[in-house]
BATIKOL-67831 format. One record per atom (N, C-alpha, C, O): x, y, z. Coordinates in steps of 0.2 Angstrom, whole numbers, plus 2048, in hexadecimal, padded with zeros to 3 digits. Example, Ala and Ser with C-alpha at 12.3 -4.5 7.8 and 13.67 -1.06 7.14 Angstrom:
8427E4827;83E7EA827;8427F0827;8477EF82A;8407F5823;8447FB824;840800827;843806828;
//
This chain:
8008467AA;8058427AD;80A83F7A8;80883C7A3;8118407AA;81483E7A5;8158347A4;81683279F;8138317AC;81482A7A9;80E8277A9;80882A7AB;80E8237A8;80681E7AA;80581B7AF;80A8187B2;7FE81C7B2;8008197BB;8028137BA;8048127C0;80380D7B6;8048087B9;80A8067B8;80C8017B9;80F80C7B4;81680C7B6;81880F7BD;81D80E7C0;8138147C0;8168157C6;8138117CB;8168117D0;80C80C7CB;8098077CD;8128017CF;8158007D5;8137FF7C8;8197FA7CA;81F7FD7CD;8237F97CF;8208047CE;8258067D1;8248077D8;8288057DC;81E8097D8;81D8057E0;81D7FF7E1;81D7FF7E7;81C7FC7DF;81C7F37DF;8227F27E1;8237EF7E6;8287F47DD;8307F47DE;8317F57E5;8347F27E9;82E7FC7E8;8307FF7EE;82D7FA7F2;8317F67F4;8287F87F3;8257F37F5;8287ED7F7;8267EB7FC;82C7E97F2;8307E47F1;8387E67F4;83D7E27F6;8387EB7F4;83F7EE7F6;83F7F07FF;8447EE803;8387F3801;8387F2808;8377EB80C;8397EA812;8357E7807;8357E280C;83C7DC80E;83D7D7811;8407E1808;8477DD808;84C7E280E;8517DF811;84B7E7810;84E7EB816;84E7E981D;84A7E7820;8547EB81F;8557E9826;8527EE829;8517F3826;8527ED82F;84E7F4834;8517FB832;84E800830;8587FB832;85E800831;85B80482B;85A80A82B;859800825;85980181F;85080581F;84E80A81C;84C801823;848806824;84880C826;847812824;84A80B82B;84B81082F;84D81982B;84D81E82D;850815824;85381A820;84E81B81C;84C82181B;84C817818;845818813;84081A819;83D81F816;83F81981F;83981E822;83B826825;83782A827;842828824;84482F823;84383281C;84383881A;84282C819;84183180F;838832811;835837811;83782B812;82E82A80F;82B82F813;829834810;82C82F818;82683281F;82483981D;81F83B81C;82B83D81E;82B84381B;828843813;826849812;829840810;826841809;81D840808;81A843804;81B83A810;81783B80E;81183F811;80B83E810;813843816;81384881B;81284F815;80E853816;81784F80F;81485580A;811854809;80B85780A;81284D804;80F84B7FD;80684B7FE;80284D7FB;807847804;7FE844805;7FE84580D;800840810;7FD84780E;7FE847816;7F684481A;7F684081F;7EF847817;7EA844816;7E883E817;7E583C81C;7E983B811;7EA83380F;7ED82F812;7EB82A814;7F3830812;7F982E818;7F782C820;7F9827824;7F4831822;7F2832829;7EE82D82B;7EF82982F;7E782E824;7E382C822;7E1822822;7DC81E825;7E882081E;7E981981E;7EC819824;7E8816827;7F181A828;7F381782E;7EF816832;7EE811834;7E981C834;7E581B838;7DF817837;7DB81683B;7DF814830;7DB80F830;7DD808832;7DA802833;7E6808831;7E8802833;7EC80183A;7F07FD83C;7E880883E;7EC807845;7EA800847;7EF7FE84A;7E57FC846;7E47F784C;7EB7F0849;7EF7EC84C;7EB7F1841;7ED7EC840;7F57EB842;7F97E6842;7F77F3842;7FF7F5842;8017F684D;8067F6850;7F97F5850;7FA7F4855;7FC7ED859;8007EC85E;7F87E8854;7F77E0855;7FD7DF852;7FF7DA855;8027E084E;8097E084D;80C7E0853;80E7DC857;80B7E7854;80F7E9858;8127E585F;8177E5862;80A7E2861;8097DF867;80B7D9865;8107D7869;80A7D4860;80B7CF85F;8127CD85F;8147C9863;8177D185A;81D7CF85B;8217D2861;8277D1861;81E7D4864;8257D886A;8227D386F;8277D1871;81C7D0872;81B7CB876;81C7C5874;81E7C1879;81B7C186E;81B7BC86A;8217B7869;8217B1867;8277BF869;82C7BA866;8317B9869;8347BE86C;8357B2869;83A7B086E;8407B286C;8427B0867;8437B5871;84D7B7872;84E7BA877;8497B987B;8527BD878;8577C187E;84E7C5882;8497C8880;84F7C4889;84A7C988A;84D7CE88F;8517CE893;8477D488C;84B7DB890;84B7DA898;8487D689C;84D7DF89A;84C7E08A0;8467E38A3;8427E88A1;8457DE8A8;83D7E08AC;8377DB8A9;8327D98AC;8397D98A3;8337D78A2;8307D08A7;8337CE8AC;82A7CE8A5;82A7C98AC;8247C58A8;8207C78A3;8257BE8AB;8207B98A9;8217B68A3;8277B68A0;81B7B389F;81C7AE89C;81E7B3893;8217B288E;81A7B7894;81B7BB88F;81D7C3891;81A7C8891;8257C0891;82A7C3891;82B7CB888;82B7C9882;82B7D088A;82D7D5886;8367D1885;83A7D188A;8367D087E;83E7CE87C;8427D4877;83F7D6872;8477D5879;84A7D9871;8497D5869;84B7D8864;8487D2869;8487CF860;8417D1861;8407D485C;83B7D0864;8357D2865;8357D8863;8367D885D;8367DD867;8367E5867;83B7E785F;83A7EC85D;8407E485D;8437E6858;83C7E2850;83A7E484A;83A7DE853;8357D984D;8307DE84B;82F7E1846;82F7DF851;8277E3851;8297E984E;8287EA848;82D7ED852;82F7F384D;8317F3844;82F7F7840;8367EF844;8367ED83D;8317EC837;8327ED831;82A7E883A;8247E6838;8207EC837;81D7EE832;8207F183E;81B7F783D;81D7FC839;8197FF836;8267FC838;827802834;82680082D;826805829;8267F982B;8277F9825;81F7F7822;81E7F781C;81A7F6825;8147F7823;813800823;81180381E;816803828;812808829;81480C822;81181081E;81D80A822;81E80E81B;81C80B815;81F80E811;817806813;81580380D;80E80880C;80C80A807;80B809812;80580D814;80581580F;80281780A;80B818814;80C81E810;80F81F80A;80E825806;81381A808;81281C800;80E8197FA;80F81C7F4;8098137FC;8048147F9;7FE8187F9;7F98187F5;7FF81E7FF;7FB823801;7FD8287FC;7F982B7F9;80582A7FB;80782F7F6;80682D7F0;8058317EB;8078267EE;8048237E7;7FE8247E6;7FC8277E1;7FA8227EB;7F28247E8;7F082C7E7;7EB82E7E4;7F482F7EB;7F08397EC;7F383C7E5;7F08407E2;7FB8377E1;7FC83A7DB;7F98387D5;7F983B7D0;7F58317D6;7F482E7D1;7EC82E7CF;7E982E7C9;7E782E7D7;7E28317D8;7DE8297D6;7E18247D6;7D78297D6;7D38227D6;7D58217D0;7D781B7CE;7D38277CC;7D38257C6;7DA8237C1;7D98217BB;7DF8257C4;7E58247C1;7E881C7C3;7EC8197C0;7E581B7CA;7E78177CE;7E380E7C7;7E580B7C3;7DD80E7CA;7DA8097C5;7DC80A7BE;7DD8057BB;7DD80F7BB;7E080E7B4;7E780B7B4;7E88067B1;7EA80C7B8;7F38087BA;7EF8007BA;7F07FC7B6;7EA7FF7BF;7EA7F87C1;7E67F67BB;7E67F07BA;7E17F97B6;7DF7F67B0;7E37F27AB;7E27ED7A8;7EA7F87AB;7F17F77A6;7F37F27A7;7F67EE7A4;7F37F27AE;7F97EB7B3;7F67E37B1;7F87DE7B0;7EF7E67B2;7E97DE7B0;7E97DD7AC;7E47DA7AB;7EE7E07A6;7EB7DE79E;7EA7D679C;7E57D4799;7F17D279E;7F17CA79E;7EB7C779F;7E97C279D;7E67CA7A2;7DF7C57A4;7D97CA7A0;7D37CA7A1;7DC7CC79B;7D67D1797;7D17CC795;7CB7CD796;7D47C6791;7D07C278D;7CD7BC794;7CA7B7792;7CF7BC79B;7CD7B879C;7C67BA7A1;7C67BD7A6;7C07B779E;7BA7B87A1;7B97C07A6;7B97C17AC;7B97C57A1;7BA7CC7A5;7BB7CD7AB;7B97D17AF;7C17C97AB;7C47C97B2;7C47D17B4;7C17D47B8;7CB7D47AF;7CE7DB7B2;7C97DE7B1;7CC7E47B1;7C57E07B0;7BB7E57B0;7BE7E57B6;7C37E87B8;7B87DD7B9;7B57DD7BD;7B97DD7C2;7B67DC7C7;7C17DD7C4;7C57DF7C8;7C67E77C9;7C57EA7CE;7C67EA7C2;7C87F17C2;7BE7F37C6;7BD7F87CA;7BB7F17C5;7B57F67C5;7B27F77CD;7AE7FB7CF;7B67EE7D0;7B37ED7D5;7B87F47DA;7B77F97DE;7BC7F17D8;7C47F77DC;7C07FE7DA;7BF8017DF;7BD8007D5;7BA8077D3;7B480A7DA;7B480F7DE;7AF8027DA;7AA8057DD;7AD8057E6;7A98077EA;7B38017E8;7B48027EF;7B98087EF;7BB8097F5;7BB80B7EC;7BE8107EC;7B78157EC;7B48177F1;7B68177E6;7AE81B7E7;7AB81A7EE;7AB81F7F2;7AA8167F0;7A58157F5;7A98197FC;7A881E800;7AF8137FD;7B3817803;7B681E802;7BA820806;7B68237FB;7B98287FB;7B382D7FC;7B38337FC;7AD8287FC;7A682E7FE;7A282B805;79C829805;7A482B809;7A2828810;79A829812;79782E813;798824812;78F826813;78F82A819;79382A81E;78982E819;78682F81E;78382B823;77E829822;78782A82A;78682682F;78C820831;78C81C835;79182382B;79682082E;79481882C;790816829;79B813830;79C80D82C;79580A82E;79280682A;79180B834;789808834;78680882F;78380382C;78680D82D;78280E825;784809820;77F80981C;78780581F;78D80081B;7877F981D;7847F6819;7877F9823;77F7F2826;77C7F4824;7787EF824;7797F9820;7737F881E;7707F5818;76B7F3816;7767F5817;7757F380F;7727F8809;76E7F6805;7747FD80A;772801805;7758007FE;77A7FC7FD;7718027FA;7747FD7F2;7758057ED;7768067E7;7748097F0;7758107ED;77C8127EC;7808137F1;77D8127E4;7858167E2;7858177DC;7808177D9;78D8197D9;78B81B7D2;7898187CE;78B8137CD;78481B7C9;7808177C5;7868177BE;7848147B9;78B81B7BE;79181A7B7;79881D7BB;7998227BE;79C8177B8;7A181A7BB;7A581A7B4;7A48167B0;7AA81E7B4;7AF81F7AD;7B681C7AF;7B881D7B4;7B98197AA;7C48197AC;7C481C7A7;7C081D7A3;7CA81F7A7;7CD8217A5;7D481E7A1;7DA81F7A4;7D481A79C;7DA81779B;7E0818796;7DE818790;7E7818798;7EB819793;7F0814790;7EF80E792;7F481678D;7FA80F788;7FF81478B;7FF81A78C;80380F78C;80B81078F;80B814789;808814784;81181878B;81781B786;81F81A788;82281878D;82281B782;829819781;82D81A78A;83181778D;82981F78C;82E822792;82B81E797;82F81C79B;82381C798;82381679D;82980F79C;82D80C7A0;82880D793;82D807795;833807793;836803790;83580E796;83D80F798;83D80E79F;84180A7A1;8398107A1;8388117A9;8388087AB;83C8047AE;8328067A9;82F7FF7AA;8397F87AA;83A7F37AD;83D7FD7A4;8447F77A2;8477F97A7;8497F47AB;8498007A9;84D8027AE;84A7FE7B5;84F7FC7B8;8457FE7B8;8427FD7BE;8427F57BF;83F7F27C4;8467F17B7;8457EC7B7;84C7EA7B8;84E7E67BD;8507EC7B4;8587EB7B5;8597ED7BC;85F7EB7BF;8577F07BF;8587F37C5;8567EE7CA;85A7ED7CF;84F7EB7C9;84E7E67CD;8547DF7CD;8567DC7D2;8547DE7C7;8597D97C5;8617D97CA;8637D47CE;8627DE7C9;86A7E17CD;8687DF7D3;86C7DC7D6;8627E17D7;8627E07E0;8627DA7E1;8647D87E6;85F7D57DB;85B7CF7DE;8657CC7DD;8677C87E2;8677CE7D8;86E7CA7D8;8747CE7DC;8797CD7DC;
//
């Protein structure tokens, strides 16, 4: 890998920062980049994450289209009235969750567990010396990735039981930036500087 994950950890962070600053319109363009990239890139994982966050991308959905007050559409009826700022909220909320979904789906398929926790080791350096903070954050993040990326037998029931069975070593793998992550790191910083002004 030419950079280190958690140069591309923080560039997702950027996207991330940057989606939440977009108008509908503005998604609606980045969900014509993302979707399709994440339909090559990871399509799997992708699929994968939405459908585990269908319920919460549907309680959006309902929530702001019934919930919130302005113009309301035609037909609607009763106290809870379907309004257009409703129907435009909820879609704006759903697409911009849905697209933070898929591209932390193509950051994880290129970065992998293990590329992924070494980004978040490098990122947690500031609390190195404090009380083994960044371990036991990285190790805990280690073993719930392990665990859900090996699904027990019997499905999430099996999860009540309390089984205490797992790996008994787990390895990181970790690297030091090079020149070219903190070219990358200056640039994505100047970059951010310019939108925020």
């Amino acid at each position: 890998m030419i950079l280190h994950p958690a140069t591309l950890l923080l560039a997702w962070g950027g996207l991330v920062v940057l989606l939440q600053s977009l108008s509908v319109a503005g998604l609606a363009w980045a969900g014509l980049l993302l979707m399709p990239a994440s339909v090559l890139l990871a399509p799997k994982r992708a699929l994968l994450l939405i459908r585990r966050a269908r319920w919460l991308l549907l309680s959006i959905a309902v929530l702001f289209t019934l919930a919130t007050p302005g113009e309301r559409l035609p037909g609607a009826i009763g106290e809870l009235g379907v309004t257009y700022d409703g129907v435009l909220m909820a879609a704006e909320h759903v697409l911009r969750l849905t697209l933070l979904l898929v591209s932390l789906a193509m950051v994880h398929e290129w970065l992998g567990n293990g590329g992924l926790l070494a980004g978040l080791h490098w990122l947690l350096g500031p609390l190195a010396g404090w009380r083994e903070l960044r371990e036991r954050i990285v190790v805990r993040l280690m073993l719930v990735l392990d665990y859900v990326e090996t699904e027990p037998r019997g499905g999430w029931r099996s999860w009540l039981t309390g089984d205490d069975s797992g790996p008994e070593r787990l390895a990181l793998v970790t690297g030091s930036a090079r020149y070219l992550d903190w070219l990358v790191l200056a640039s994505l910083t100047a970059i951010a500087i310019w939108w925020w002004l």
